[in-house]
C-alpha positions as CSV (number, residue, x, y, z in Angstrom):
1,X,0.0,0.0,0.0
2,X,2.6,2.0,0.8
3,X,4.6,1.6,-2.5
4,X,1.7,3.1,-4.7
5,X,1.4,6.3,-1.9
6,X,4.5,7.4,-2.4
7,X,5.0,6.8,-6.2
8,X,1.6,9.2,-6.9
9,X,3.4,11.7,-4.3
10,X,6.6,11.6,-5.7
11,X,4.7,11.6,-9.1
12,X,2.7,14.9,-7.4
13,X,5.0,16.7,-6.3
14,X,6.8,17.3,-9.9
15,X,3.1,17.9,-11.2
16,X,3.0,20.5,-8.4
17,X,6.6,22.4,-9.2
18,X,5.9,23.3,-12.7
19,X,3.4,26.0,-11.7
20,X,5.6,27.0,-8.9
21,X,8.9,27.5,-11.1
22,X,6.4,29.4,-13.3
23,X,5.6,31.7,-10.6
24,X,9.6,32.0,-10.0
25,X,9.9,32.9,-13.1
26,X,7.7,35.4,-13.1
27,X,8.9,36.9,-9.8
28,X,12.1,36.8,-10.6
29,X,11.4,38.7,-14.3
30,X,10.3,42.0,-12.3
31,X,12.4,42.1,-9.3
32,X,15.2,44.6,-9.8
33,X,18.5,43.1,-8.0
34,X,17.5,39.9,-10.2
35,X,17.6,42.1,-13.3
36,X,20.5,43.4,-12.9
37,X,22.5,40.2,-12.4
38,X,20.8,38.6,-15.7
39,X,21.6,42.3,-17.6
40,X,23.7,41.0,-20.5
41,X,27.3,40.8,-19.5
42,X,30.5,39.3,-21.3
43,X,29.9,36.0,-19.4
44,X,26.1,36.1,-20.7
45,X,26.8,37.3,-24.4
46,X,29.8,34.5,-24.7
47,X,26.6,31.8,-23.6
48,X,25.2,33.3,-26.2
49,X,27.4,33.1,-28.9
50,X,27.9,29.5,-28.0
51,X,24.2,28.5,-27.3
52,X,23.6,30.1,-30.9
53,X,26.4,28.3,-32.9
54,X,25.5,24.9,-31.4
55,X,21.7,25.8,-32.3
56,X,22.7,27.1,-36.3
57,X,24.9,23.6,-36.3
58,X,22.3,21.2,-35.3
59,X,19.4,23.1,-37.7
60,X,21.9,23.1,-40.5
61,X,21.9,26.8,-40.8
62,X,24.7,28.8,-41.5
63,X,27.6,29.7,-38.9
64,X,29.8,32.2,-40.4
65,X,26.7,34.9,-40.0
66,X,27.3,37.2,-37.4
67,X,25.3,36.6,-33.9
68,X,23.4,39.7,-32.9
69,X,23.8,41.1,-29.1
70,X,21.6,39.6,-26.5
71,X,19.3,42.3,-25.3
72,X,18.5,42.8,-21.8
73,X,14.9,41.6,-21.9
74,X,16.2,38.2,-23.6
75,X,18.9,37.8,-21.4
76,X,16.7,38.4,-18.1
77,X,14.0,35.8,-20.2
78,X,16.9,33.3,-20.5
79,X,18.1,33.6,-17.3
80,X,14.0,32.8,-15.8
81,X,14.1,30.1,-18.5
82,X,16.9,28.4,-16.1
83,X,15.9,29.2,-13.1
84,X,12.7,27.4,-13.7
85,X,14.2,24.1,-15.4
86,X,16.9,24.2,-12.9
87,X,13.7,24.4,-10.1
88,X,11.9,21.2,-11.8
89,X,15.2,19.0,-12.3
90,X,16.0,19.5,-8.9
91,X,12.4,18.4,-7.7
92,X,13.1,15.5,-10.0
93,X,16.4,14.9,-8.6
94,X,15.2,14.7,-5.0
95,X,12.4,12.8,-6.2
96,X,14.4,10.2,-7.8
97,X,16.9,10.0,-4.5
98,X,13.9,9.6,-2.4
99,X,12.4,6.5,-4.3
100,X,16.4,4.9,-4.3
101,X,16.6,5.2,-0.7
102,X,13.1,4.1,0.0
103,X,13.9,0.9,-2.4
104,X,17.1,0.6,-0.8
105,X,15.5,0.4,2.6
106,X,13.0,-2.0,1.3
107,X,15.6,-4.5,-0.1
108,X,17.7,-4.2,3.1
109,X,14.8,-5.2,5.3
110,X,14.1,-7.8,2.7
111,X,17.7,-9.1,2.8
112,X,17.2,-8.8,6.8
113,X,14.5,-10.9,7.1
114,X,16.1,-13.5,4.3
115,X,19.6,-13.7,6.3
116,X,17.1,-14.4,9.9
117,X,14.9,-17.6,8.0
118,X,18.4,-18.6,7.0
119,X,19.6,-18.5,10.6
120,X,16.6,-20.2,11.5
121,X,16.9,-22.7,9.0
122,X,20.5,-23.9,10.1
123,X,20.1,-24.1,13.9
124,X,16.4,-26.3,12.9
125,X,19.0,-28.8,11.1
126,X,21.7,-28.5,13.6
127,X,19.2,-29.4,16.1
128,X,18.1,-32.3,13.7
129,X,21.5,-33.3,13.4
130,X,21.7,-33.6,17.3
131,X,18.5,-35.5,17.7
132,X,19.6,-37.8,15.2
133,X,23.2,-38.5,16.5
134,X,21.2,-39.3,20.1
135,X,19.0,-41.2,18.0
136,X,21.9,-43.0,17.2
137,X,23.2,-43.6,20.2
138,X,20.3,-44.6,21.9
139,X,20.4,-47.7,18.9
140,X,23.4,-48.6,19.7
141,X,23.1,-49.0,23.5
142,X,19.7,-50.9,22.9
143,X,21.9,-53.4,20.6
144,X,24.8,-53.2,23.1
145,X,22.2,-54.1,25.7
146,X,20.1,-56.4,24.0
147,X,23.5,-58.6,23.3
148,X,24.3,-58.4,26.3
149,X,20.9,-60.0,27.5
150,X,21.4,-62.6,25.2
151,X,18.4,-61.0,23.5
152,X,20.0,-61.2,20.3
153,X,17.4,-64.0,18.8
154,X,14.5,-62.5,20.2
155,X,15.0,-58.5,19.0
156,X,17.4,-59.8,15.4
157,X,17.8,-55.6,15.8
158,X,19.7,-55.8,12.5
159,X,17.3,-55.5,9.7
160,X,16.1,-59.0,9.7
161,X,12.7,-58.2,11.7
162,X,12.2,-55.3,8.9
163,X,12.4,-58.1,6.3
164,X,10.0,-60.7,8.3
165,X,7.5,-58.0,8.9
166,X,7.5,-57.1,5.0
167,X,7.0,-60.6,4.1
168,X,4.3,-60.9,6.7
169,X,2.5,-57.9,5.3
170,X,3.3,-59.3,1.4
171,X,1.2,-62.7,2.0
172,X,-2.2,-62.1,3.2
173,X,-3.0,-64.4,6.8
């Protein structure tokens, strides 16, 4: 029952970030110290140069054209962009960690409870073992003591009684 739970929470909670890294994104487009560290900068413009190469590459355009400035509203919308992807892979991540760990968990209690049947397994066949060697020597002083009656004829403790009641039970009286 469990197992289900927390797959449609996990499963939830990313449903549930992608409206809150929208609103991030949004809050983050109009707040003013947040502009001014997306304003285009060398760092940004050199991300975009790249970003734009790979992009012409891929789409088979051209790549000797020249790559036009990033203006500030792009870069800031850029700079959103990632904040809210980065917002939702990180609810995946954590996601994802949480369901190893809570299968990890579950196949170390499995493995627990495995190893303890095994343990209880060897000391119920140890403890056979030890019936059956006093078993054994319980025979043995019955035969020592029956020959030492002078028994012997009487008891035949050696296999031959096993064979006379077979034959008995073979021909019908």
């Amino acid at each position: 029952m469990a197992l289900p739970l927390a797959k449609l929470g996990t499963l939830a909670l990313r449903t549930l970030s992608k409206p809150i890294a929208s609103r991030l994104k949004s809050q983050a487009a109009v707040h003013p110290k947040f502009r001014n560290l997306s304003s285009p900068s060398p760092r940004y413009e050199i991300n975009h140069r790249i970003t734009t190469k790979i992009q012409r590459r891929i789409y088979g355009h051209a790549t000797d054209v020249e790559i036009r400035p990033l203006d500030e509203q792009k870069a800031v919308q850029a700079t959103t962009d990632l904040i809210g992807e980065a917002f939702i892979f990180s609810v995946a991540v954590a996601a994802l960690i949480f369901e190893v760990q809570r299968s990890a968990r579950s196949e170390a209690r499995k493995e627990e409870a495995r190893k303890q049947e095994l343990e209880e397994l060897k000391q119920r066949e140890d403890s056979l073992a030890k019936e059956l060697e006093d078993l054994k020597l319980k025979l043995s002083e019955i035969e020592r003591l029956a020959k030492g009656s002078g028994l012997t004829g009487i008891l035949n403790l050696k296999g031959v009684h096993g064979a006379e009641s077979g034959k008995a039970a073979a021909t019908p009286a």
